[in-house]
N, C-alpha and C positions, 0 to 999 in steps of 0.2 A: 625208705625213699632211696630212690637209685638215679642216678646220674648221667646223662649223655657220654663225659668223661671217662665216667668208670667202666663203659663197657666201652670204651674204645681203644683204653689201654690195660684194661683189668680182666671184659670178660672174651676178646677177642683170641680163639682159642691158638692161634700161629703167635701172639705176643706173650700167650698165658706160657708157653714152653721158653722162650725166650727167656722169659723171668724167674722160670724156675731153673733156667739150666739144664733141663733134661731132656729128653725125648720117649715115647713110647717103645718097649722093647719089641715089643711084635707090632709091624705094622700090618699083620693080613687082617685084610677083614673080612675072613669069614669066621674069625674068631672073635670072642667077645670081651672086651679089657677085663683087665684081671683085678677086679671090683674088690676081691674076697681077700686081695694080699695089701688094702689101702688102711693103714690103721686108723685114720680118721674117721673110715666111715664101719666102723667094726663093729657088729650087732646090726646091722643095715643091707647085709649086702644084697641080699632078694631084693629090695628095694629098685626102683627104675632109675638110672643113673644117664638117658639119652637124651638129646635133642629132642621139641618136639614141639608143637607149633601151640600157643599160649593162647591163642585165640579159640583153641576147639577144648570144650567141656572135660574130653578123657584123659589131657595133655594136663590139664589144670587139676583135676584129680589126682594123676599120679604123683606129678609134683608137690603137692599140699601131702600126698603120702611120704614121701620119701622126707621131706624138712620133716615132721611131725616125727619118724624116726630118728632122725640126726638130733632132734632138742628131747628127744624122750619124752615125750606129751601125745600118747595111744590114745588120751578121750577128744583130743581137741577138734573143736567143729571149723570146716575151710569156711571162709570167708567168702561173702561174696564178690564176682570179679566184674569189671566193667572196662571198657574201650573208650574212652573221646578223644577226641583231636585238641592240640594245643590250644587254639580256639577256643573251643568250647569248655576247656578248665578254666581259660582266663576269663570266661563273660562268667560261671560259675563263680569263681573267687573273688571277683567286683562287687558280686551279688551279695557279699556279704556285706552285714550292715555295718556302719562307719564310723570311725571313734566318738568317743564324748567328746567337747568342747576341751574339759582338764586333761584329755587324754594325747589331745594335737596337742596344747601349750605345750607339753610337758614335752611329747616327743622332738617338736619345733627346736625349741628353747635347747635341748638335749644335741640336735644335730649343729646347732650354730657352734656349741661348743663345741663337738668333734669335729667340723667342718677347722677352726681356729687349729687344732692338732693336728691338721692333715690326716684326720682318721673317718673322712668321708666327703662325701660330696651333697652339691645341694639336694636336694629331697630325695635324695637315694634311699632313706629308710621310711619313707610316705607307704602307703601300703599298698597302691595301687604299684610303685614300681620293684617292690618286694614281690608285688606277688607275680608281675612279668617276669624277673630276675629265675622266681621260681620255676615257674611255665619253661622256662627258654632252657632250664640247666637241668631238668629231672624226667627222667625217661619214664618213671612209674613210682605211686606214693600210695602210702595206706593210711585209711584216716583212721584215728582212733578214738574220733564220739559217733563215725556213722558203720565202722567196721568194714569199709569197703577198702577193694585194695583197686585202684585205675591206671591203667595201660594207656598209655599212648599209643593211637593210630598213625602208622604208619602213613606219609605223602610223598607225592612224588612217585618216581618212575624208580629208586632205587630199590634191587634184591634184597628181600629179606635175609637176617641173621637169626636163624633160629637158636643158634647153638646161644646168641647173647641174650635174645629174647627169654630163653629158659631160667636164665642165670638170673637174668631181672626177675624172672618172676618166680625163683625160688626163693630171693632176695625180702622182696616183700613179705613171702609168706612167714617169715622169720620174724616179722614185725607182728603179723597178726598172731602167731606164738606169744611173742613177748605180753601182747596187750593181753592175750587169755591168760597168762602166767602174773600179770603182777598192776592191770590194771594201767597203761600208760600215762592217762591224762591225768591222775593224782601224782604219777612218778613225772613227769614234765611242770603241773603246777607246783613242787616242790622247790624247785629253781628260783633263787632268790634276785641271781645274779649272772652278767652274760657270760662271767669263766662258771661258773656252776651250770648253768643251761648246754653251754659247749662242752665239759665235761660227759654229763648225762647222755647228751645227745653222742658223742663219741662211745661209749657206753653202749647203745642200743644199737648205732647203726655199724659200730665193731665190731659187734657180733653179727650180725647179718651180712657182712662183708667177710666175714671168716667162714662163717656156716656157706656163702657162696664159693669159697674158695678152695671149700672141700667138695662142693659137689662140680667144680672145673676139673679138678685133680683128678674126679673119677671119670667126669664122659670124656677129660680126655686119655685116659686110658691107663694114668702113673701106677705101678706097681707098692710104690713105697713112697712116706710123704717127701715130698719135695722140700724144699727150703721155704715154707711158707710165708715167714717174716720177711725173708729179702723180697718176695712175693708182692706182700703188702704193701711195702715203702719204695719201690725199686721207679716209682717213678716221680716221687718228690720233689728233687730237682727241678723237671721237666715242668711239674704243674704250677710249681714256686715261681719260676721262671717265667710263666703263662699268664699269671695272675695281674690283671688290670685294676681290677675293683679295689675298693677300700679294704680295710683285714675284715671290719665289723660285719660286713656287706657277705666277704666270703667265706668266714671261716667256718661257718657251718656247712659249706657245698664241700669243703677239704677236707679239714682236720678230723672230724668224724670217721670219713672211709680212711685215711692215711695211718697217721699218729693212733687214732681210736682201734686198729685193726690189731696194728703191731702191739697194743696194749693189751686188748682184748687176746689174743691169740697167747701171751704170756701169761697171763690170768691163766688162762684154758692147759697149757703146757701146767702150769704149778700144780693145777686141781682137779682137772677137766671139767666137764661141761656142769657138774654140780656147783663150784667155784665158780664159776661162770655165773649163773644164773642166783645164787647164793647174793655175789655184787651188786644186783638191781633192788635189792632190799640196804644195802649201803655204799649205794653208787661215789663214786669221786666227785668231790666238789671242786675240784680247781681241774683245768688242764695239766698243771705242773707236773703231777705222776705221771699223765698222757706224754708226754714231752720225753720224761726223762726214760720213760721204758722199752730201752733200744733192744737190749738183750736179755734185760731181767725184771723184778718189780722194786719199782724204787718210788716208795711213795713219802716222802719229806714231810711234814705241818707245813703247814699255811695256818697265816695268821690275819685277823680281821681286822679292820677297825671301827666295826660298828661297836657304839658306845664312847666312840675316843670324841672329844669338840671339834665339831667343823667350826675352819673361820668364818667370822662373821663381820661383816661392813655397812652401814649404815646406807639405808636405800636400797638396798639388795635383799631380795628372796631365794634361797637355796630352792631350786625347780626338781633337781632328779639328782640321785647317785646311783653307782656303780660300779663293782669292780670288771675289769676287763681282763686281767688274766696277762700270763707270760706269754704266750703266744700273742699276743696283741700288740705285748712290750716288743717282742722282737720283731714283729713285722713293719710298727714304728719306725725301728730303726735302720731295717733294709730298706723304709722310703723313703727314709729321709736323710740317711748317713749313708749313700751306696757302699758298699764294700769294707763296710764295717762287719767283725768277728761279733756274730751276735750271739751263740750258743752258750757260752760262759754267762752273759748277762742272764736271758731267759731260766738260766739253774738255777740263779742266786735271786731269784724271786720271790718272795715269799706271800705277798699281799699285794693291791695296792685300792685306792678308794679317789674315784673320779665323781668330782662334786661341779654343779652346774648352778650357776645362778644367774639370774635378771633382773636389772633394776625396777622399781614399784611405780615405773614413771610409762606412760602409753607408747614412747620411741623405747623401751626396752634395749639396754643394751646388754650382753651376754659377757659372762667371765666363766671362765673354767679351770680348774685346781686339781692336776692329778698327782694323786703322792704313791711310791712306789716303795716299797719297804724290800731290802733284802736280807740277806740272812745273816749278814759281820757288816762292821763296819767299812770293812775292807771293798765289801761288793759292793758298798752305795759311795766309795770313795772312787772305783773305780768306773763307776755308771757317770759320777758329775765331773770326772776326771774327763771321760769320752765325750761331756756334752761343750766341756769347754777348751778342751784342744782343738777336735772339730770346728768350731762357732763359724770359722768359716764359710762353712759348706752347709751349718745345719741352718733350715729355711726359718728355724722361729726364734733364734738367738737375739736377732735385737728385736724382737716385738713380744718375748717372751720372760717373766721372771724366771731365776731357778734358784731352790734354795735346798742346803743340804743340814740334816740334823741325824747326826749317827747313822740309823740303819735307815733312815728313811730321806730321799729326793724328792723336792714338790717341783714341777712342771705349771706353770700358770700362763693362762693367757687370756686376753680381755680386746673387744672390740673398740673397747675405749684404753689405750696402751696408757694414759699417764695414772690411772687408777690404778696400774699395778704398784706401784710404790704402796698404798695405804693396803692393799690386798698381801703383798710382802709384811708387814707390820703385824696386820691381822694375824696372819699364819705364823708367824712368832710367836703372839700370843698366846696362840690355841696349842703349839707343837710345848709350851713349857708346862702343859699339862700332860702329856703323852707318855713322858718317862712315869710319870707316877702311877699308869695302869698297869697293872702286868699282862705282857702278852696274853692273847687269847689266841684259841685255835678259830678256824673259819668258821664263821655264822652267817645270816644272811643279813644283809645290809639293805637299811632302810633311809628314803622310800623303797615301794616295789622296783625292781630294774623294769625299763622301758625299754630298752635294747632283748631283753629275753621275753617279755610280754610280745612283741612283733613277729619273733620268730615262733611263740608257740600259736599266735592265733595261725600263720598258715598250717601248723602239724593240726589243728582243730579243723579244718577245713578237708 
């Protein structure tokens, strides 16, 4: 899947030299860049590395040649290609048929609690505005249960970009690689949880984002690899800075191409593209390693707490769990703490397990229990340290419990604010079982996540 964003700061080829720092040594052109001195694309270089218009059959051939060289996949069949206008995906994706009954509670019940955390808005995660959210943010997507890859048609009076156009669609074809190499939608159904689905999805679309970035590097002309990583991440900031939407909302439009790249491309420096693709057989289950591999591969445990007691309160049905990841944790606190140092927090993450419930009563009221485990005690001393020097400033301090035990902080919040005292109690009880398990590494937590079941039915589409 490819992004409006990413080709406007990633594949536009006057911003691509800016990011890299460099410039082409020869600018005449009647000579032909120096394809054969690019180490990235080394074993490739016959290969067609130009601009060239994605809409015509011979353009789309030779690009589907050239990616099939770069992933080392000489049997693999191009995919079929298709055109529609934004339009016409969105009345398409309508058209798909509409949750079960348990499958609204669940997501409903699921957003009142994140809406309670400031970690979303009203029916932002409905599927009909998921799937406009999608339509509105993705230049080009491949499906991987009907194997097609669809382009967007160009509107409007504005010139074409061919040079981004290509980039997109050599982008895609990297995906249709992936799914001939290892089967997507079994490696997507694996996702138990939304930092495990974001993980993955970081995963796949970091390589696609890296494999474009070596075929920018050649049409526009580099001699030698560029600084690729600064490449990748160089515009962070900018898009951090940009970001309106909820994290849950965006962070599959972001983190994937950003964090997922810079990941992805260090993988690939460790081992090359065998290492690379060697990963999709044991993908990263958290963000965390994503996060932390600036310059190197730093991939930490993660610890679960599936199997630990959720609390429990009388009149209340546990509706949905899920863990959300460090990246989550710290987008939390850029909305909700401005100008808080959040980096330190997000490393010392290690788990965490967001539990949802509703009372058994027909006005249903909503509580929500996120617990965040980090890695010493020192880190969860200094996360409930930052929630209550703050209190101030942060917007859920008096409507919200917080409780700390050792490595782990519980976040609580309830529609109905005086039931947090007996939900406080609760979660005493259940956290004086907690020491007696021994850590465990990440599993998947149950129920299914409904934050990661949303995101996979649009990749199903």
């Amino acid at each position: 899947m490819s992004l409006p964003t990413d080709r406007a700061r990633f594949g536009a080829l006057a911003l691509l030299a800016a990011a890299f720092g460099c410039h082409s040594d020869d600018d005449s052109s009647d000579e032909a860049p120096p394809y054969a001195t690019l180490p990235v694309i080394a074993g490739c270089e016959q290969q067609s590395f130009e601009a060239c218009d994605p809409l015509d059959e011979a353009c789309q051939a030779r690009v589907f040649e050239t990616m099939k060289c770069l992933r080392q996949m000489p049997d693999a069949v191009m995919p079929p290609v298709r055109v529609l206008t934004k339009a016409e995906q969105l009345a398409e994706f309508k058209a798909d048929p509409g949750e079960d009954p348990e499958a609204v509670k669940s997501r409903v019940v699921m957003e009142r609690g994140l809406l309670l955390l400031h970690l979303a808005e009203k029916d932002e995660l409905s599927p009909d505005n998921q799937a406009q959210v999608f339509v509105d943010t993705t230049a080009a997507y491949y499906n991987h249960n009907t194997g097609l890859v669809t382009l967007s048609a160009e509107e409007g009076d504005e010139p074409r970009d061919l040079e981004s156009e290509t980039l997109t669609l050599s982008h895609e074809f990297v995906h249709a690689l992936q799914d001939q190499d290892v089967e997507l939608s079994d490696y997507f159904d694996g996702a138990e949880t939304f930092d495990d689905y974001l993980a993955r999805t970081s995963l796949v679309e970091g390589e696609a984002t890296m494999q474009e970035g070596f075929v920018s590097a050649a049409i526009w002309g580099f001699g030698e690899n560029p600084d690729f990583r600064e490449h990748f991440t160089y515009w962070l900031t900018r898009v951090t800075d940009e970001m309106k939407a909820s994290p849950l909302l965006i962070a599959p439009r972001f983190v994937p191409y950003t964090y997922g790249s810079r990941f992805v491309y260090n993988v690939y420096e460790h081992g090359g593209l065998d290492e690379v693709r060697a990963r999709f057989h044991e993908p990263p289950h958290s963000v965390l390693p994503i996060l932390l591999s600036v310059d190197q591969l730093d991939e930490p445990a993660t610890e679960s707490f599936d199997g630990l007691t959720a609390p429990a309160l009388d009149g209340f049905e546990q509706v949905s769990s899920d863990t959300l990841g460090p990246w989550v944790l710290k987008t939390f606190l850029e909305r909700l703490l401005p100008a808080t140092q959040t980096e330190s927090v997000a490393a010392a993450w290690r788990g965490d397990r967001l539990l949802v419930y509703s009372t058994l009563d027909t006005g249903q009221t909503v509580t929500a229990l996120w617990t965040l485990r980090f890695a010493d005690s020192t880190g969860a001393a200094n996360f409930d340290a930052l929630l209550h020097d703050r209190r101030q400033s942060f917007p859920l301090y008096d409507i919200a419990l917080t409780s700390r035990r050792d490595r782990d902080v519980t976040i609580g919040v309830s529609e109905d604010t005086p039931s947090l005292t007996s939900w406080s109690a609760a979660l005493d009880v259940a956290q004086q079982t907690w020491g007696e398990s021994a850590p465990r590494s990440a599993a998947p937590t149950r129920p299914r996540s409904r934050l990661a079941e949303i995101a996979r039915r649009l990749r199903r589409r």
